[in-house]
C-alpha positions as CSV (number, residue, x, y, z in Angstrom):
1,X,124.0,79.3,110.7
2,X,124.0,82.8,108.8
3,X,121.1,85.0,108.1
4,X,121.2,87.0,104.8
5,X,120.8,90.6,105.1
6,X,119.4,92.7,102.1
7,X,118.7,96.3,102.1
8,X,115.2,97.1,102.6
9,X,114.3,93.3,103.9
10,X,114.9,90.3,102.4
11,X,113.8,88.9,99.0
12,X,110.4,88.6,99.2
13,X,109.6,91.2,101.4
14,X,111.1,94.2,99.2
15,X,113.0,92.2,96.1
16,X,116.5,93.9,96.4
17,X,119.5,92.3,96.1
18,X,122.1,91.3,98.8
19,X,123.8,93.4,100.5
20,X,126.3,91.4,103.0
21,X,126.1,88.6,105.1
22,X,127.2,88.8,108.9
23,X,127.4,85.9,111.8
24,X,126.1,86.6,114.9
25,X,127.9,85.5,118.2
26,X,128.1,81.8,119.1
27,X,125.7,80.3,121.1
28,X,123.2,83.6,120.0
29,X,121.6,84.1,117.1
30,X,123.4,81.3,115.9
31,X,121.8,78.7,118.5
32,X,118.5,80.7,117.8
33,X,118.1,81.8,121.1
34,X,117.5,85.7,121.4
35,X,118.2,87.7,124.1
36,X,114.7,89.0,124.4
37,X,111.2,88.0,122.2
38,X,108.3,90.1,122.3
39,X,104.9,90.5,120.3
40,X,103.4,92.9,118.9
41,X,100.0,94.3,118.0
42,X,97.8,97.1,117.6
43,X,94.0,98.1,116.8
44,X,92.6,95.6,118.3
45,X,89.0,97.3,118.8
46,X,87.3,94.9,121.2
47,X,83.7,96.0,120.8
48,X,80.8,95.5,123.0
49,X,77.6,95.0,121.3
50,X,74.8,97.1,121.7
51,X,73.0,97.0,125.3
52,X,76.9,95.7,126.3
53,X,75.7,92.5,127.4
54,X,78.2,90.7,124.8
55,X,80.7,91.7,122.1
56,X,79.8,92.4,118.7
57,X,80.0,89.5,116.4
58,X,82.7,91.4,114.5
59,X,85.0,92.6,117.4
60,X,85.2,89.4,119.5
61,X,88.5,88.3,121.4
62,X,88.8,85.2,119.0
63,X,91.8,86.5,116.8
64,X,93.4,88.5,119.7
65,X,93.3,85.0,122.0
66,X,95.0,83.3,118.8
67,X,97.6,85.9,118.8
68,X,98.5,86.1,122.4
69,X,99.1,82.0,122.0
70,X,101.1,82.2,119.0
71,X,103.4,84.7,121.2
72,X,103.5,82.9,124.2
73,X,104.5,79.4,122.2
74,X,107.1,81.0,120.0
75,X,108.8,82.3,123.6
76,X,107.9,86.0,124.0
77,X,108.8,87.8,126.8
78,X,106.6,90.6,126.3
79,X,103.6,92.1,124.3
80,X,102.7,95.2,123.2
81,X,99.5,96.9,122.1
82,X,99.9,100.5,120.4
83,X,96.6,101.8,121.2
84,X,92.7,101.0,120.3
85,X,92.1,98.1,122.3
86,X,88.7,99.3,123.2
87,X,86.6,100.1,120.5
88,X,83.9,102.5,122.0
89,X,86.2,103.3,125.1
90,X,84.3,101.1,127.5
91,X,85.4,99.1,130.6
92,X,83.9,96.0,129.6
93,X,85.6,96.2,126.2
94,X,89.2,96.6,127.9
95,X,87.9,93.6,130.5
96,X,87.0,91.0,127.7
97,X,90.7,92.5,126.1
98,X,92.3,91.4,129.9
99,X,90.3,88.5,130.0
100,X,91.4,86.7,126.8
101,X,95.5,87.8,127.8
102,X,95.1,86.5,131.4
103,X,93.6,83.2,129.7
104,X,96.5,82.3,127.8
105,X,99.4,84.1,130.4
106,X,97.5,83.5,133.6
107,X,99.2,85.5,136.4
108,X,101.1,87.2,133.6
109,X,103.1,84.2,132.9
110,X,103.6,81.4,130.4
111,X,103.3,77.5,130.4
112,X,106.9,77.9,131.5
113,X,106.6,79.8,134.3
114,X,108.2,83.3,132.4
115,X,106.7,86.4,133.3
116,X,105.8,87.6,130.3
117,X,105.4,91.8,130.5
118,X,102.4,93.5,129.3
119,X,103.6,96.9,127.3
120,X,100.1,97.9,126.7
121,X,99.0,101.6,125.6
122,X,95.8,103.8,125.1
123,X,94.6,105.0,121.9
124,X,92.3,107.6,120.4
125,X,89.4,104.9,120.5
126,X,90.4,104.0,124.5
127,X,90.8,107.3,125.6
128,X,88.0,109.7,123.5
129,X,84.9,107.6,122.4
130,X,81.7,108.7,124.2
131,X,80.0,109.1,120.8
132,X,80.7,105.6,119.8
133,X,79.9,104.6,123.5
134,X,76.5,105.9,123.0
135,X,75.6,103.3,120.6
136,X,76.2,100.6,123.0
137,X,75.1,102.7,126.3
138,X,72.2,104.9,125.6
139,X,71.4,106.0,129.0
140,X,73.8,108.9,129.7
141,X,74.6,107.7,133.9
142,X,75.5,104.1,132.1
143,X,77.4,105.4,129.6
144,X,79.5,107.6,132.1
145,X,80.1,105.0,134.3
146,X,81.3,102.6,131.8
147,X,83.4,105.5,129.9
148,X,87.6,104.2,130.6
149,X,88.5,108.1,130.2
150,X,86.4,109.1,133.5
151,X,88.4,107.2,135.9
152,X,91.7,105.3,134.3
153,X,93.4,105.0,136.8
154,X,90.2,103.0,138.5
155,X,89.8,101.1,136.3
156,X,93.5,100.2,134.9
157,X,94.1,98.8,138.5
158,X,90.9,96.5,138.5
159,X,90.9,95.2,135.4
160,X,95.3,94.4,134.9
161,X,96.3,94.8,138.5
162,X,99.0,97.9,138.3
163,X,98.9,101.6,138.5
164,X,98.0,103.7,135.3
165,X,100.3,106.6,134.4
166,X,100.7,108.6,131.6
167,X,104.0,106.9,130.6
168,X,105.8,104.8,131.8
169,X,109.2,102.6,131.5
170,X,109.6,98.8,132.1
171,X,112.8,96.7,131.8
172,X,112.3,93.4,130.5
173,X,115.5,91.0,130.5
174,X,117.8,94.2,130.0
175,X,115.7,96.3,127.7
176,X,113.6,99.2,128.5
177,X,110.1,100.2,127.0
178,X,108.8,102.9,127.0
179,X,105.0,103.9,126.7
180,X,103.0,106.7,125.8
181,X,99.6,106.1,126.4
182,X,96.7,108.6,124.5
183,X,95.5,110.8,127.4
184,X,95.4,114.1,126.0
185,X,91.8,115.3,123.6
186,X,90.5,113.6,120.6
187,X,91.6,112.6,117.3
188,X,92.1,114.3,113.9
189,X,94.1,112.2,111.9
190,X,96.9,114.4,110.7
191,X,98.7,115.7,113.4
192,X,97.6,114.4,116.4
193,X,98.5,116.1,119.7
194,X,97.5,112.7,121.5
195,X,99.6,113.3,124.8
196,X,101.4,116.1,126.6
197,X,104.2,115.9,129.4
198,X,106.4,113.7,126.5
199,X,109.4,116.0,126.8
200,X,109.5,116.5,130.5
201,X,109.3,112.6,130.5
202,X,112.2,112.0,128.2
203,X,114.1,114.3,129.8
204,X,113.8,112.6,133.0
205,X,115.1,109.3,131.7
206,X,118.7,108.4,132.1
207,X,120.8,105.6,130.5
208,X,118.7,105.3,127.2
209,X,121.2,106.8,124.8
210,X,123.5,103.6,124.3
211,X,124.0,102.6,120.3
212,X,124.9,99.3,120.9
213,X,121.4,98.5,123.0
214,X,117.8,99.4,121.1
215,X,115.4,100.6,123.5
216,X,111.4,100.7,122.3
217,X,109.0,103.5,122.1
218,X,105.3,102.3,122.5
219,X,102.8,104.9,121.2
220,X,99.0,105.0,118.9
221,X,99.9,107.6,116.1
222,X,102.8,107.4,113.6
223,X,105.7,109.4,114.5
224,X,105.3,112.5,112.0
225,X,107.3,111.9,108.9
226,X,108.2,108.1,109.2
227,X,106.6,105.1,108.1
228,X,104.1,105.1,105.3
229,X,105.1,107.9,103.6
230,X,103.9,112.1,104.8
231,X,100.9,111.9,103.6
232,X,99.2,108.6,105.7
233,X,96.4,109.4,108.3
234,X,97.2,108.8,111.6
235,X,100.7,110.8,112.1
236,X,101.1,113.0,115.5
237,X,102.4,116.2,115.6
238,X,106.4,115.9,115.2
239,X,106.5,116.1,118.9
240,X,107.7,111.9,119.5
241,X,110.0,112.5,116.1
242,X,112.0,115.8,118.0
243,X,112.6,113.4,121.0
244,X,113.4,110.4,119.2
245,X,115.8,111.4,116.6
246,X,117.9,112.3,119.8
247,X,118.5,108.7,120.0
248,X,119.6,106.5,117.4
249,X,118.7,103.5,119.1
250,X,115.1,104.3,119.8
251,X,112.6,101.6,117.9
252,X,109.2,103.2,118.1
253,X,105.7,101.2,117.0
254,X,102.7,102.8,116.8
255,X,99.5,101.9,114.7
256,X,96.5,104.2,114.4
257,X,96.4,104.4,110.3
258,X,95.7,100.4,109.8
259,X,98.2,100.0,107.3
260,X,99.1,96.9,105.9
261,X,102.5,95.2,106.7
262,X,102.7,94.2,102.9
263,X,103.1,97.7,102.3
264,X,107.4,98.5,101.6
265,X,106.9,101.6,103.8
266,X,106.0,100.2,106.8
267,X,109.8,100.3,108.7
268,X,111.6,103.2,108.2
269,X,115.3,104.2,109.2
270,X,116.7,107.9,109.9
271,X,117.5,109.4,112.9
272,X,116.1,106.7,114.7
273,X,113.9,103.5,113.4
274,X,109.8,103.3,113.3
275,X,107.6,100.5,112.5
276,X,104.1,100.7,111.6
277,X,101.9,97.7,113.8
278,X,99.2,97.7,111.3
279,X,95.9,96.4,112.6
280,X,94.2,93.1,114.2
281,X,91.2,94.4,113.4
282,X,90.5,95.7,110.3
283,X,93.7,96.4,107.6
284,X,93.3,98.7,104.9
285,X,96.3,101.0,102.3
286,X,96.3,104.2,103.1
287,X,97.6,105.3,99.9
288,X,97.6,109.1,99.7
289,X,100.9,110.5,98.1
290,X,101.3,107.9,95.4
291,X,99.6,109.5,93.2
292,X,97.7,112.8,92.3
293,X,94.8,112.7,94.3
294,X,91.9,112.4,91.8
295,X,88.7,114.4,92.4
296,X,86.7,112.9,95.9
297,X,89.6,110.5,96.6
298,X,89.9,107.0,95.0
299,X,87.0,105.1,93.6
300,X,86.6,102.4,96.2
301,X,87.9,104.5,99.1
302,X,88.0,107.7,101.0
303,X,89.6,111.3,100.2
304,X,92.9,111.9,101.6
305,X,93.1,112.1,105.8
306,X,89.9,110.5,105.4
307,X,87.7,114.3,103.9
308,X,84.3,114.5,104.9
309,X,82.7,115.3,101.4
310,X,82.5,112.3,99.7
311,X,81.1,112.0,95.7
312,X,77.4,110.9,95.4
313,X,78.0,109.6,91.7
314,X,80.5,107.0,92.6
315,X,79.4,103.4,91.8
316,X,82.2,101.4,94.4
317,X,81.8,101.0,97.8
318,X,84.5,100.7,100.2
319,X,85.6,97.4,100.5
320,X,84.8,94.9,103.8
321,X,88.6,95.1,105.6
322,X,88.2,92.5,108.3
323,X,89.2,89.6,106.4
324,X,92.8,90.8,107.1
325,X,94.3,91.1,110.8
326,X,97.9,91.1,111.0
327,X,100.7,91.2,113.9
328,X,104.6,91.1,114.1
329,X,106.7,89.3,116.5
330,X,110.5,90.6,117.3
331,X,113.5,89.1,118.3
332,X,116.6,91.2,119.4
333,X,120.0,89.2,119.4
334,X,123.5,91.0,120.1
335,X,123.8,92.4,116.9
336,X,120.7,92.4,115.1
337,X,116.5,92.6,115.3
338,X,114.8,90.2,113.3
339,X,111.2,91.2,113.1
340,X,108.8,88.5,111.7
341,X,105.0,89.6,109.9
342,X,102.2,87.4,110.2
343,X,98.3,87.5,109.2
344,X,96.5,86.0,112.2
345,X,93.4,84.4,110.5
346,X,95.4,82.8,108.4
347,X,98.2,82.2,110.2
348,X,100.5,82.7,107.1
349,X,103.7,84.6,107.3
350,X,103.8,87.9,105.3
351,X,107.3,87.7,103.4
352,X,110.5,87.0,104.7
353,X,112.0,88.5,108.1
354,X,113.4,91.3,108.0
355,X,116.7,92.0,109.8
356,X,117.8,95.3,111.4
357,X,121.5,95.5,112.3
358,X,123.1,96.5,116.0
359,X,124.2,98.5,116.8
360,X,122.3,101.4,115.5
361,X,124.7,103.6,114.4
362,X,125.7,101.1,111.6
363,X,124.3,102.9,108.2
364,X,120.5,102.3,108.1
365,X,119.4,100.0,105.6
366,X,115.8,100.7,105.9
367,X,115.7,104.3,105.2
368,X,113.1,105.0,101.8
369,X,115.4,107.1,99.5
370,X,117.8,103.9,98.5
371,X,114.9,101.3,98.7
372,X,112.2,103.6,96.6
373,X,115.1,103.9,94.2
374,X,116.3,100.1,94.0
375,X,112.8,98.8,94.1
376,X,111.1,97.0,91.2
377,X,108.3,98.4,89.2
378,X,105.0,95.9,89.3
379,X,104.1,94.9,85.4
380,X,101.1,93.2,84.3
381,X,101.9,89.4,83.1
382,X,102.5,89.4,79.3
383,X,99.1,89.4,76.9
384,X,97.5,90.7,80.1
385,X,94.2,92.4,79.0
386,X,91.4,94.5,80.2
387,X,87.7,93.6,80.4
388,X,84.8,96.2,79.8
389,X,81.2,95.9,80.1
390,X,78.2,98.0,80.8
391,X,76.0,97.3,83.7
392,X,73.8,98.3,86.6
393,X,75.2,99.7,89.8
394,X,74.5,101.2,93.0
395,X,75.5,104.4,93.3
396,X,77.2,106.0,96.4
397,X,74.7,108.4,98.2
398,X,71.4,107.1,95.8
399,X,69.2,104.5,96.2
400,X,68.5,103.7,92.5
401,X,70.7,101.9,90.1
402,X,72.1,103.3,87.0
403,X,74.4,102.8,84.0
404,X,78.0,102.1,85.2
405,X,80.8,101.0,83.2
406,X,82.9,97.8,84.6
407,X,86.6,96.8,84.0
408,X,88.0,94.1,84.9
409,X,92.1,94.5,85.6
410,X,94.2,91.5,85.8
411,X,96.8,91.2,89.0
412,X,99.7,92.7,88.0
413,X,102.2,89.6,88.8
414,X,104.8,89.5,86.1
415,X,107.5,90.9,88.1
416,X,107.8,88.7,91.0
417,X,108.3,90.8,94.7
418,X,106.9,94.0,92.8
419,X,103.5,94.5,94.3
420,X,100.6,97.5,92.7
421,X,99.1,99.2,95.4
422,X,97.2,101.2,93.6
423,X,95.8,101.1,89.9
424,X,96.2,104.3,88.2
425,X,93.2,104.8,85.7
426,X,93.0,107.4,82.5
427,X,89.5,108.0,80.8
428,X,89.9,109.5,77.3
429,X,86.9,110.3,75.4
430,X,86.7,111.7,72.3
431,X,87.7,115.3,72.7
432,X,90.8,114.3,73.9
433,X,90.0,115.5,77.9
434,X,91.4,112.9,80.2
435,X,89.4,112.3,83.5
436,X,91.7,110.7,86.3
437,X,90.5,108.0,88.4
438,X,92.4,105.0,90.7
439,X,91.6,102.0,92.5
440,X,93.1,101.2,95.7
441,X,94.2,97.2,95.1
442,X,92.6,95.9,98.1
443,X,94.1,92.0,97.6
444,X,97.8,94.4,98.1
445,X,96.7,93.7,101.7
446,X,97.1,89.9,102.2
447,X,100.3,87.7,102.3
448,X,102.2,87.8,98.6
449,X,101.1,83.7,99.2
450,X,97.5,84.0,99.7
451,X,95.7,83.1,96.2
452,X,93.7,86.7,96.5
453,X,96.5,88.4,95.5
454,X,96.4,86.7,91.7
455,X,92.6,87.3,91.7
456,X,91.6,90.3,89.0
457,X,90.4,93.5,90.2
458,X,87.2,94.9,89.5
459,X,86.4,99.0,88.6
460,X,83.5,100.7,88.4
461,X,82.4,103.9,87.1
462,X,79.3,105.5,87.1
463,X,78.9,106.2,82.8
464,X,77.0,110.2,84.0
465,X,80.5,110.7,84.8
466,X,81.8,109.7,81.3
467,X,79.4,111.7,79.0
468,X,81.1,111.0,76.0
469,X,80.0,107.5,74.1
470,X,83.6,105.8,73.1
471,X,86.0,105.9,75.9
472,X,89.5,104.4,76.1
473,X,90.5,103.5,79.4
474,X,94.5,103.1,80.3
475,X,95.3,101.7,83.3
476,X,98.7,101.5,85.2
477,X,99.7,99.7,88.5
478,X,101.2,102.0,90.8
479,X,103.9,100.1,93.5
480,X,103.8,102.0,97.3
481,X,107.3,103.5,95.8
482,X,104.7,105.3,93.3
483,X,106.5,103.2,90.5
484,X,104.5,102.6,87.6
485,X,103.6,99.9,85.1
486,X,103.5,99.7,81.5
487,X,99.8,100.3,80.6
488,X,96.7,98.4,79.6
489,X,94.3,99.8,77.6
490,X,90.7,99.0,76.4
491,X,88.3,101.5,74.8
492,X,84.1,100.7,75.4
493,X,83.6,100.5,72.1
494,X,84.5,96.4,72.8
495,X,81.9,96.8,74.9
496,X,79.4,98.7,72.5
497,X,80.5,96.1,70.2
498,X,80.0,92.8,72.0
499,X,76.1,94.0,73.3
């Protein structure tokens, strides 16, 4: 048995062509028995309800206990968390977390009788949350009693039975983790200084530095300058990127911005190799850098790293993002990682494997420049057209309704593997000015195969904003490459016409 390798994942998952085909040693990857299996997750947010006498409806343990058994049937040896597994930083929260692991791996272990390691760390939401743990806690003595970041050490011991550090480095069947858990201030978004002591620790680690063995680096924020492009929210401060690009063979996961698997961008490759862990609670497209920003941000999300000011004329809310919760599971063989994707509610696999070759001084197939300039350009199918029409909306920041005008945009599904995250949009009234708008394309989010994705997208825009009466709109889809579609255009004057 052969897998095919293609640069920047396999068919499905990025839509570039072949690039070789390699065996792996017999009785292996061949037998399909890896030398080490491991899950992985991030974002959990376990969330107690207010009064924390149960957990909020929203933020229950149900998906997380369906991901820890998925793992343990499929033969992992470990888990990891990158960070946020308590919503409002509260004990209880990282108990009913413990409580739902220790059901399925009781004593740590599997059905089997494997110990199965846990490679859990803090993040901004564990460590620095006593304004969300007031909402749950309102007496201040409570609250400080319940807070995780007064006493972790306490409380790491009585809730999963070992010492808390800082870092720390575990070996499971031959391979070394390492984890960085937050413990160092609060969060910012775009360069966070989440930890300190990194160096000193790295420095004091010997025997990591072999090319033919991948170690893994376990951390909340994105490695500055990796995956998802510079400009997503949620990257450190280039601290973990100095260490690791000293080793090739470093694999680092970290979570933080939510970011969908399904986006291209989510593995990259250059001095060493990061992978984004996306979220298992809530998954959104942080999709800053595609495109020029338009004024406030995109219609039916935030500004870029997430601006305070938002626009008070906007008629689209941002969208409900918990209908998405997604995971990856790992497999390391002698001479290559597979990684699989998966959406946990569903339980539907998001595109093919993709497969990293060993050792990792072998040219890195996942690095953006070659994939951002073989990848295909998402098109809308052929006699694709727009729908317009003039209607009442709620808009952002008022309580009254008001004139808004409504497109319709078909998916953009003609090229198959070519996926719009966002949809560019050009209002053109008649003096010619053109007012810039977009849309990120929240069905982008779920598996290629889930029938949302074909669904059409809907845009709204508050007509105060477009004073003039006949108004073309053009719209392009925009790939996470920033590749762009042929446009569609439709002017209002269908509309004007039709009422």
């Amino acid at each position: 048995m052969t897998r095919r390798f293609f640069i920047g994942g396999l068919a499905s998952a990025f839509s570039l062509g072949p690039c070789r085909l390699f065996s792996a040693p017999s009785g292996l990857f061949t037998a399909g028995k890896p030398l080490l299996s491991f899950g992985v997750l991030s974002d959990v947010h376990v969330c107690l309800d207010k009064g924390g006498e149960r957990l909020h409806p929203e933020y229950t343990t149900e998906t997380l206990a369906k991901a820890f058994s998925w793992f343990r049937d499929n033969g992992a040896d470990a888990v990891v968390i990158a960070g946020d597994m308590a919503h409002s930083g509260l004990v209880g929260e990282l108990k009913a977390l413990a409580d739902a692991w220790f059901k399925v791996f009781p004593g740590d272990k599997a059905q089997d009788g494997r110990h199965v390691e846990r490679v859990f760390v803090f993040g901004n939401h564990d460590w620095s949350s006593p304004g969300r743990a007031k909402t749950v806690f309102a007496d201040e003595k409570v609250r400080n009693e319940n807070l995780l970041v007064n006493n972790p050490r306490k409380w790491w011991d009585v809730i999963f039975h070992e010492e808390w550090t800082p870092f720390f480095d575990k070996t499971v069947k031959g391979y070394r983790f390492i984890g960085a858990h937050w413990h160092n201030g609060g969060c910012n978004g775009t360069s966070e200084r989440f930890t300190k002591g990194m160096k000193e620790y790295y420095a004091g680690r010997k025997g990591l530095a072999d090319p033919s063995k991948p170690f893994f680096h376990v951390q909340h924020p994105h490695p500055r300058g990796t995956v998802h492009g510079p400009k997503v929210w949620g990257q450190d401060d280039a601290v973990s990127t100095g260490i690791l690009s000293t080793y090739p063979n470093a694999i680092a996961f970290s979570g933080h911005s939510h970011t969908s698997l399904t986006d291209e961008r989510s593995i990259w490759q250059g001095t060493f190799t990061s992978i984004g862990c996306a979220s298992l609670r809530d998954v959104s497209l942080n999709t800053p850098g595609l495109i020029d920003m338009p004024p406030y941000g995109f219609e039916n999300s935030k500004g870029y790293n997430h601006e305070k000011k938002t626009d008070a004329i906007k008629a689209m809310m941002i969208p409900y993002r918990m209908n998405c919760r997604q995971g990856q599971f790992v497999r390391v063989y002698a001479d290559c990682v597979v990684i699989s994707r998966r959406e946990f509610i569903t339980g539907t696999a998001i595109g093919e494997d993709l497969v990293m070759p060993l050792p990792a001084a072998e040219k890195k197939p996942f690095s953006f420049a070659p994939r951002a300039a073989k990848a295909l350009t998402p098109e809308f199918p052929k006699n694709a057209k727009l729908g317009i029409k003039k209607v009442k909306a709620k808009l952002r920041g008022r309580k009254e309704k008001a004139d808004a005008w409504e497109m319709t945009i078909p998916a953009a599904t003609a090229v198959r593997g070519a996926r719009a995250a966002v949809f560019e949009i050009a209002a053109d009234g008649k003096e010619g000015s053109k007012r810039p708008f977009a849309l990120v394309n929240e069905t982008a989010r779920f598996p290629a195969t889930d029938p949302r994705t074909m669904q059409p997208v809907i845009f709204r825009i508050a007509c105060e904003r477009l004073p003039e009466e006949n108004i073309t709109f053009t719209v392009r889809a925009v790939s996470c490459w920033g590749k762009k579609s042929a446009p569609l255009s439709i002017s209002t004057t269908a509309a004007n016409v039709a009422s």
